[in-house]
C-alpha positions in Angstrom: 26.7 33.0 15.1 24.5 35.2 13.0 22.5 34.0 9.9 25.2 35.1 7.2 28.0 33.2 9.8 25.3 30.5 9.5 25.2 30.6 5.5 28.8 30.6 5.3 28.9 27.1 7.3 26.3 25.5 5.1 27.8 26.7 1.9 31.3 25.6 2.8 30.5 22.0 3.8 27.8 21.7 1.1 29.4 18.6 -0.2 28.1 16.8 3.1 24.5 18.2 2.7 24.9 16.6 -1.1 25.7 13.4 -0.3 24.0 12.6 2.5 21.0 13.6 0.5 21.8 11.5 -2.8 22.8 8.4 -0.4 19.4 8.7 1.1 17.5 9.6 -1.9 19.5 6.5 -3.7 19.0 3.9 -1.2 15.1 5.0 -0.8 14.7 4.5 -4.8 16.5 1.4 -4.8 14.7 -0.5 -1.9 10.9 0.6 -3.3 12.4 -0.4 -7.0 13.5 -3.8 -6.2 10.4 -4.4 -3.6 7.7 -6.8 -4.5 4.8 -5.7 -5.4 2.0 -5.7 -2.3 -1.7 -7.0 -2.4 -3.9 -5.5 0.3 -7.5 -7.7 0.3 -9.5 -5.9 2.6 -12.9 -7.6 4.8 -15.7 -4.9 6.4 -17.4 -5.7 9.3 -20.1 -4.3 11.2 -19.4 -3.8 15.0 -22.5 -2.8 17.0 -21.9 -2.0 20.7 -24.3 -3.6 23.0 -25.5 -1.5 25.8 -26.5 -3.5 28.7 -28.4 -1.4 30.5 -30.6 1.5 27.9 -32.0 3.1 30.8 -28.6 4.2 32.8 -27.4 6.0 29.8 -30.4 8.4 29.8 -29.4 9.5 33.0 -27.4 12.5 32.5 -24.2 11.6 34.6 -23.7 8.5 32.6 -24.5 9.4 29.3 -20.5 10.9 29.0 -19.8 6.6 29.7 -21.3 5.8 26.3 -18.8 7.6 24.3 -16.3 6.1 25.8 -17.2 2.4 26.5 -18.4 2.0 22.7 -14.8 3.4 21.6 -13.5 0.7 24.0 -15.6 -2.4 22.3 -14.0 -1.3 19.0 -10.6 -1.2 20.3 -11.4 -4.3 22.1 -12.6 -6.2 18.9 -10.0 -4.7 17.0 -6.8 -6.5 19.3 -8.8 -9.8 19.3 -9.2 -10.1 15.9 -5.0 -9.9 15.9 -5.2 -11.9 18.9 -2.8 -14.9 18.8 -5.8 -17.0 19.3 -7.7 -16.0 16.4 -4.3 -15.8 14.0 -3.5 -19.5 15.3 -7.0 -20.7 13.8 -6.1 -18.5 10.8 -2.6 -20.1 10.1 -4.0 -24.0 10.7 -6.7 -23.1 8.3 -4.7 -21.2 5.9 -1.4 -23.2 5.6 1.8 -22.3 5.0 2.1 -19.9 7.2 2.9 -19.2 11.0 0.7 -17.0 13.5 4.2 -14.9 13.8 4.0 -13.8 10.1 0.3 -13.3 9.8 0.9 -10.8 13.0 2.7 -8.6 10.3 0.3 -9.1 7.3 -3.3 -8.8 9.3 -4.5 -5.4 10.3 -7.8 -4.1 11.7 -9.0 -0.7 12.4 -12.4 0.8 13.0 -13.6 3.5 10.7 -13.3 6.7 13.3 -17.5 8.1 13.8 -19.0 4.9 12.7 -19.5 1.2 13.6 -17.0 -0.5 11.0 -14.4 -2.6 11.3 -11.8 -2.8 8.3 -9.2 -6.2 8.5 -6.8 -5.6 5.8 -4.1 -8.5 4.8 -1.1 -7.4 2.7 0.7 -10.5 0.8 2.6 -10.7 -2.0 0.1 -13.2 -4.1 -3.3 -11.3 -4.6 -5.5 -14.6 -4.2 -3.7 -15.4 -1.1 -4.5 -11.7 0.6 -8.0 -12.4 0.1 -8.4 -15.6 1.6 -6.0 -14.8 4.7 -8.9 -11.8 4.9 -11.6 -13.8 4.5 -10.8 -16.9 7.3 -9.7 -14.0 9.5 -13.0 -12.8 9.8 -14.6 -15.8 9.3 -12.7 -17.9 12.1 -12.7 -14.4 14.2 -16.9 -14.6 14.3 -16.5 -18.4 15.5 -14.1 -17.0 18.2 -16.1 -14.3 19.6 -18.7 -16.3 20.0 -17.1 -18.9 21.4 -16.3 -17.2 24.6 -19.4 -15.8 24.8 -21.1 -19.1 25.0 -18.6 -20.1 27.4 -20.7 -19.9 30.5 -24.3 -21.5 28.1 -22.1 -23.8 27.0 -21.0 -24.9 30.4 -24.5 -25.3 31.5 -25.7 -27.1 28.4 -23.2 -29.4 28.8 -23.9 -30.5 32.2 -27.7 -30.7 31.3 -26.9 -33.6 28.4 -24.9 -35.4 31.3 -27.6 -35.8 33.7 -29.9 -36.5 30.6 -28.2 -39.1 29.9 -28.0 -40.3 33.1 -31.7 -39.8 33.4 -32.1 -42.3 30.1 -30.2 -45.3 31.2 -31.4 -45.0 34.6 -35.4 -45.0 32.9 -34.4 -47.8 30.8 -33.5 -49.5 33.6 -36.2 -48.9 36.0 -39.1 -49.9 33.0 -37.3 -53.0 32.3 -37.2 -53.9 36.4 -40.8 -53.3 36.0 -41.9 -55.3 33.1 -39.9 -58.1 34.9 -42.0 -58.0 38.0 -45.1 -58.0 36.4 -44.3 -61.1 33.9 -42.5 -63.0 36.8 -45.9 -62.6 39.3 -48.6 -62.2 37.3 -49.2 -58.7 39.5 -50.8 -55.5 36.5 -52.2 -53.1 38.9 -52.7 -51.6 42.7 -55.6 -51.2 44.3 -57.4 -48.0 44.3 -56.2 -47.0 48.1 -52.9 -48.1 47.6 -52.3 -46.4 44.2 -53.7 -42.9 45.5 -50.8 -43.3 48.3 -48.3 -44.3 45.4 -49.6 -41.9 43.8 -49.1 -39.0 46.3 -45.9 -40.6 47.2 -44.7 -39.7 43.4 -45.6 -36.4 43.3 -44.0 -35.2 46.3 -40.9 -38.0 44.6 -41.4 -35.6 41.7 -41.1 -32.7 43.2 -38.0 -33.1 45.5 -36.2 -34.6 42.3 -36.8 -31.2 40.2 -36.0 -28.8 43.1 -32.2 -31.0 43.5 -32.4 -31.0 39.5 -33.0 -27.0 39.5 -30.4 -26.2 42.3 -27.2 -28.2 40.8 -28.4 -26.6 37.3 -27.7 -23.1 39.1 -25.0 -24.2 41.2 -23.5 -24.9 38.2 -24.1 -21.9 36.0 -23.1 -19.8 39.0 -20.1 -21.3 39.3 -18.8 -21.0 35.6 -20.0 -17.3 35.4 -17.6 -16.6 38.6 -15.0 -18.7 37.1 -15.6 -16.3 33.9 -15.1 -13.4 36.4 -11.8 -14.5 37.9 -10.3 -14.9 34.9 -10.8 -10.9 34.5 -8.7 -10.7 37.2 -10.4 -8.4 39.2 -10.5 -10.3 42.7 -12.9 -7.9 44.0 -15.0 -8.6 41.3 -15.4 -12.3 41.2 -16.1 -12.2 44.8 -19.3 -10.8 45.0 -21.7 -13.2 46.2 -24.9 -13.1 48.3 -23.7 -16.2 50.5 -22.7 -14.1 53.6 -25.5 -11.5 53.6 -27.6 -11.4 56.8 -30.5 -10.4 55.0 -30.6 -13.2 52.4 -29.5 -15.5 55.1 -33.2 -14.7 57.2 -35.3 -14.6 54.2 -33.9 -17.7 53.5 -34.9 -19.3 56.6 -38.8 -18.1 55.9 -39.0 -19.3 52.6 -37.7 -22.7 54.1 -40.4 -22.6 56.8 -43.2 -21.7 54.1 -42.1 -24.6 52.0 -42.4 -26.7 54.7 -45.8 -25.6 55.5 -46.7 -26.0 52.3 -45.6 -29.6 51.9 -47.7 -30.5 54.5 -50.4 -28.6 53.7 -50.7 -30.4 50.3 -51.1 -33.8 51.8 -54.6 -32.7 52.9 -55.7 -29.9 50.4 -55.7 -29.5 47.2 -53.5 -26.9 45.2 -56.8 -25.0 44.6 -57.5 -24.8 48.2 -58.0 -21.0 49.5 -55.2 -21.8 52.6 -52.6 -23.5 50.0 -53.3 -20.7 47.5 -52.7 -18.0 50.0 -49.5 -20.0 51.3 -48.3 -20.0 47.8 -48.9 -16.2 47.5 -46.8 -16.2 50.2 -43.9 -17.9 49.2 -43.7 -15.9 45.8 -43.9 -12.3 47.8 -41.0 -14.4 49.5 -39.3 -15.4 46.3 -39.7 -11.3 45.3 -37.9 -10.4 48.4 -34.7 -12.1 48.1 -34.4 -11.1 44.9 -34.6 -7.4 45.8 -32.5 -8.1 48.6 -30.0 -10.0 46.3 -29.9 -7.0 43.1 -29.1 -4.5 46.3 -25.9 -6.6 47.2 -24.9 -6.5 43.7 -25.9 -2.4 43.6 -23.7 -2.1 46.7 -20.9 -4.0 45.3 -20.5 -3.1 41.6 -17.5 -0.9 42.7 -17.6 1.2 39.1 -17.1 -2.0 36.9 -17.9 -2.6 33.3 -21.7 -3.0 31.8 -20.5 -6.5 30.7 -19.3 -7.4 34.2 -21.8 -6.3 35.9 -24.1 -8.2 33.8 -22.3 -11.1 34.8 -22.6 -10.6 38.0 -26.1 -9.9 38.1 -26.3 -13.8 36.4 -24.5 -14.5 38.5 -26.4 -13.2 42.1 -29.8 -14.5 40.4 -28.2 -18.2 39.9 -27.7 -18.2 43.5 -31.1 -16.7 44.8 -32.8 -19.8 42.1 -30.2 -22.1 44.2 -31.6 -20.6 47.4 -35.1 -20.8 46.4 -34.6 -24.7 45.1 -32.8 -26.1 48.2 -35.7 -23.9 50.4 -38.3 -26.3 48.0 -36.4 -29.6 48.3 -35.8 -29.0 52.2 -39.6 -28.5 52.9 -40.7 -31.9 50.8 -38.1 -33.5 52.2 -39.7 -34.3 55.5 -42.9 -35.1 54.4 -41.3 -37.4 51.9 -39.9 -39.6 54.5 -43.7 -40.0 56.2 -44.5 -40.9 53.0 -42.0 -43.6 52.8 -42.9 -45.1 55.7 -46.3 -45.4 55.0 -45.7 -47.2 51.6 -43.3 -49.4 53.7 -46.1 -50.6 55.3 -47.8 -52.6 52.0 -48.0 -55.8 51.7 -44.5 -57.4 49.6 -45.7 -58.0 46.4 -47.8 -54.2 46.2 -44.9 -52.6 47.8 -42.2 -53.9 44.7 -44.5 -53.0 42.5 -45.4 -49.4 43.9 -41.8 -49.1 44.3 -41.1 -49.9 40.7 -43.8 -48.0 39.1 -42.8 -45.5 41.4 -38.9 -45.6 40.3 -40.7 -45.6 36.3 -42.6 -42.3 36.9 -39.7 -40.3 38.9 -37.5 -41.1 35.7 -40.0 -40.5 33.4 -40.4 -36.9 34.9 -37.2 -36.5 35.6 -36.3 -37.4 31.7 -39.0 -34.7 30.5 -37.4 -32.0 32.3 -34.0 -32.4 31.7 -35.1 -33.1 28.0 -36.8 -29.4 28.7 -33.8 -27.9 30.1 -31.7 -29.5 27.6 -34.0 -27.5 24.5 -34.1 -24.4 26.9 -29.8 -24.7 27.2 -29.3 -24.7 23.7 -31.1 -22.3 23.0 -29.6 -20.0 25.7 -26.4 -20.8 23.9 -26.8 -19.8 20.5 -28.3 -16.5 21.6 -25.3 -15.9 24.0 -22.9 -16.6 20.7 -24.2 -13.0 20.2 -24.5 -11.5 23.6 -21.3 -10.3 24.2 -19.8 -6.9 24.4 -20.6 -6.2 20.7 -22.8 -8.3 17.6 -20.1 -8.8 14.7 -21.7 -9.0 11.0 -19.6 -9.6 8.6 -20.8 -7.1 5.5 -18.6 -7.7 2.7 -16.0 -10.6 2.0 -12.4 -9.7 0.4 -11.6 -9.9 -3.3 -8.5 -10.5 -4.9 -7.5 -7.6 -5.6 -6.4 -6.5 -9.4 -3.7 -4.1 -8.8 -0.9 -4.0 -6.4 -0.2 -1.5 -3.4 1.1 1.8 -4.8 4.9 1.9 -3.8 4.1 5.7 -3.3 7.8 6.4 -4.8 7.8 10.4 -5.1 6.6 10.8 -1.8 9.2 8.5 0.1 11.7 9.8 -2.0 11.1 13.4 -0.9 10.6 11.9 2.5 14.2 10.8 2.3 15.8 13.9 0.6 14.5 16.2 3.4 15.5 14.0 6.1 19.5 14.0 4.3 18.9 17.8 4.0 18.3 18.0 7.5 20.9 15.6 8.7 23.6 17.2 6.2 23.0 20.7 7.6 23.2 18.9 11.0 26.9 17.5 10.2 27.9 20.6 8.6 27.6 22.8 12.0 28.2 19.8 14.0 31.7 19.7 11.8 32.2 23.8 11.8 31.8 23.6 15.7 34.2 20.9 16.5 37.0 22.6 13.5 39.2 24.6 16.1 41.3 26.1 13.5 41.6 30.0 12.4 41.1 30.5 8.6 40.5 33.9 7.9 40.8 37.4 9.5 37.7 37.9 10.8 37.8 34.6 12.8 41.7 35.9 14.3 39.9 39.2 15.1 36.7 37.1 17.0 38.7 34.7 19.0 41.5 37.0 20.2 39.6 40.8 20.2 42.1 42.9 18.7 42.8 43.8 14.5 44.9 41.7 12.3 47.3 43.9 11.3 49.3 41.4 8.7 48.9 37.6 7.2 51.6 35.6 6.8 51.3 34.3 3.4 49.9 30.2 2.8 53.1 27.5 3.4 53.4 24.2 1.7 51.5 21.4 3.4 54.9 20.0 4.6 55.8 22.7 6.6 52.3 23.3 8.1 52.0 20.1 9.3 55.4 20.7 11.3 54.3 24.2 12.7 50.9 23.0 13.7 50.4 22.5 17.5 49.7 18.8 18.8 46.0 20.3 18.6 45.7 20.7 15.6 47.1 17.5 15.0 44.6 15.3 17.3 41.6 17.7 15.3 43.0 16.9 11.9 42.8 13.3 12.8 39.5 13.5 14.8 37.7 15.3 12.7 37.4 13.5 9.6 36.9 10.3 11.7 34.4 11.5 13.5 32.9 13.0 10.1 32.6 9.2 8.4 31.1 8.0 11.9 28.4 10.3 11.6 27.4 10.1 7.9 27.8 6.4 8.5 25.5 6.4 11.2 22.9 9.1 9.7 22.7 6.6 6.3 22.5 3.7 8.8 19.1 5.3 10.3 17.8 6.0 7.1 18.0 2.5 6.0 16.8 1.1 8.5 13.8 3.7 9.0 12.9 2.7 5.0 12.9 -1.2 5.8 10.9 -0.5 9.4 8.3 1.3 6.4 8.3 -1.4 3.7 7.4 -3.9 6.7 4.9 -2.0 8.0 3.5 -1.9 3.9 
């Protein structure tokens, strides 16, 4: 068809075009009319990416990573803060509404070339918008840091177990003690006997704190792979320095230089040239497997995250401080049990009572460092609240807003009179191209290629409908069907295309 054939089309069915563009225009006005009016309270926050490792990004064939991962910590922040989670907290502290509906109302969306975060709430009652903004970024903070503490939190829990643990057993052994002394009379040792008790505690002492020191890292290894599974990255989470040959031999020597040491210090003092030097020794050894352990971690990385691999680079060092503590506890061990003996040996009445100031000091010492740890672990906690992938500031709080959303009613409407313009003209050829019949002589002279050389004159509508082919017949039937199907359809879509935009609103 050419442009005028085109014309002719458009300007014969005009009536569709006409409607279809008043029914669309119509039912846009009257949907933004009789909408309530929207409040949108809006919270900023400030989103700063934390980069694990400064240093790698200098190089030049990771600096291209920073762009990305610090697009992917926003996008990341900006899907938990409409996490279910996070809406959950929202709707128990809020009331009166479900996680479902807040899903619809909360919004977030980082401010493209700069470190803000923008959570917008749209609800009906102005008040209401702001606090819905306002616990969403409050109980979003308490959230993040939440599971960033996870693995701290882990820890610092298990440390106020054993400390209290550490007080009933203390309470316990002092009262055993006083006891003894009030039922025989007995106050001290003799000088020989309470250098050998003595002794005897220290190495107590220091067997307890290397068992203390490798179930503390036992345990924080274990929660930081548990961390890792959940990422589901199986790869990942197995990563571990257990099977290395390497770690396995330098294990071994440490052992064997904690041994010697032990026995060394039964004779020497710790500022004795030959325990100083075996000390030296066991520190280069200390050094060592953790080189070795950071190059199984290098080797195994396999291209993951900088949080990840953070994780588990905690993770690998937990287990070298395991290592290192059961190497410690293994070489006292032995010499422990000579000790023993010889404190076996005193007479009854010395022997309870060196074994009862002896139980007194071991959970005196052993109460100090877990009170320690316990100070160190929460600590560790309320700086890992902040640790994670990004620190989240809240900057400024929402205010009710004064006026309401603008319904932006020229624009839609326009929006809507275009798209009936364009789906009018669409039923119009649609229409022209499914009407078989011949009207005029031009269209005669097209479909059969030779002149018209007369025209019967127009007939009554009774007689046409008798002299029309069966054709004709199903088309004039068809046609306008298929016509009312179509504009029903077309102001179907535009309906629903207007209420998919006031939800989104």
């Amino acid at each position: 068809m050419e442009l005028r054939e085109y014309y002719e089309v458009l300007r014969k069915r005009v009536w569709m075009i006409i409607l279809l563009v008043v029914v669309a225009t119509g039912g846009v006005i009257y949907q933004v009319t009789n909408a309530p009016d929207q409040y949108q309270a809006e919270v900023s926050m400030l989103v700063t990416p934390r980069v694990i490792a400064p240093t790698a990004f200098q190089d030049t064939p990771l600096s291209t990573f920073a762009g990305t991962y610090r697009e992917t910590v926003m996008a990341n922040i900006a899907l938990l803060v409409q996490s279910k989670a996070v809406l959950e907290r929202v709707a128990a502290k809020v009331g009166g509404v479900t996680p479902k509906a807040l899903s619809k109302q909360v919004t977030a969306k980082a401010i493209r070339g700069s470190d803000f975060l923008i959570i917008s709430v749209k609800d009906r009652n102005p008040e209401r918008a702001a606090l819905i903004a306002n616990t969403t970024a409050r109980q979003f903070v308490t959230f993040y840091g939440e599971i960033n503490r996870t693995e701290a939190t882990s820890t610092r829990k298990f440390i106020e177990n054993q400390l209290a643990q550490a007080r009933k057993t203390l309470a316990s052994a002092e009262r055993a003690l006083l006891d003894f002394k009030t039922r025989t009379g007995t106050i001290v040792l003799p000088t020989e006997m309470e250098r050998l008790v003595d002794r005897a505690l220290g190495m107590e002492d220091a067997y307890e704190a290397a068992l203390l020191n490798e179930r503390v890292a036992r345990v924080r290894a274990e929660s930081i792979q548990a961390r890792l599974k959940a990422g589901g990255d199986p790869r990942v989470a197995s990563v571990s320095i257990a099977t290395n040959p390497v770690v396995g031999q330098l294990r071994d020597h440490l052992t064997q230089l904690e041994l010697q040491l032990a026995g060394l210090q039964q004779v020497y003092t710790d500022q004795h040239p030959r325990v100083v030097a075996l000390m030296g020794q066991i520190q280069e050894a200390r050094e060592r497997l953790r080189q070795e352990a950071q190059r199984v971690v290098a080797d195994q990385s396999m291209g993951v995250s900088p949080i990840r691999e953070m994780l588990i680079r905690e993770q690998v060092n937990a287990e070298v401080d395991a290592v290192v503590a059961r190497a410690r506890a293994t070489g006292v061990s032995q010499n422990l049990g000579r000790m023993r003996a010889r404190l076996a040996g005193l007479p009854r009445n010395e022997l309870t009572l060196a074994r009862l100031q002896r139980d007194v000091r071991i959970a005196e010492d052993l109460f100090i460092k877990l009170a320690a740890l316990h100070q160190e672990a929460v600590i560790r906690e309320n700086r890992a609240a902040t640790a994670g992938q990004a620190a989240t500031v809240i900057v400024d709080l929402a205010a009710a807003p004064a006026e309401p959303v603008p319904k932006q009613l020229p624009l839609k409407a326009g929006m809507a009179g275009l798209m009936g313009i364009v789906l009018g003209a669409a039923l119009a050829l649609l229409s022209e191209s499914l009407d078989t019949r011949v009207r005029s002589s031009r269209e005669a002279e097209g479909a059969y290629g030779v002149p018209v050389l007369a025209a019967i004159p127009t007939i009554n509508a009774h007689t046409h409908r008798q002299l029309t082919t069966a054709q004709g017949v199903i088309g004039s039937i068809i046609l306008p069907a298929l016509l009312a199907l179509l504009v029903a359809a077309a102001t179907l879509g535009i309906f629903m295309f207007q209420a998919s935009a006031m939800a989104i609103r």
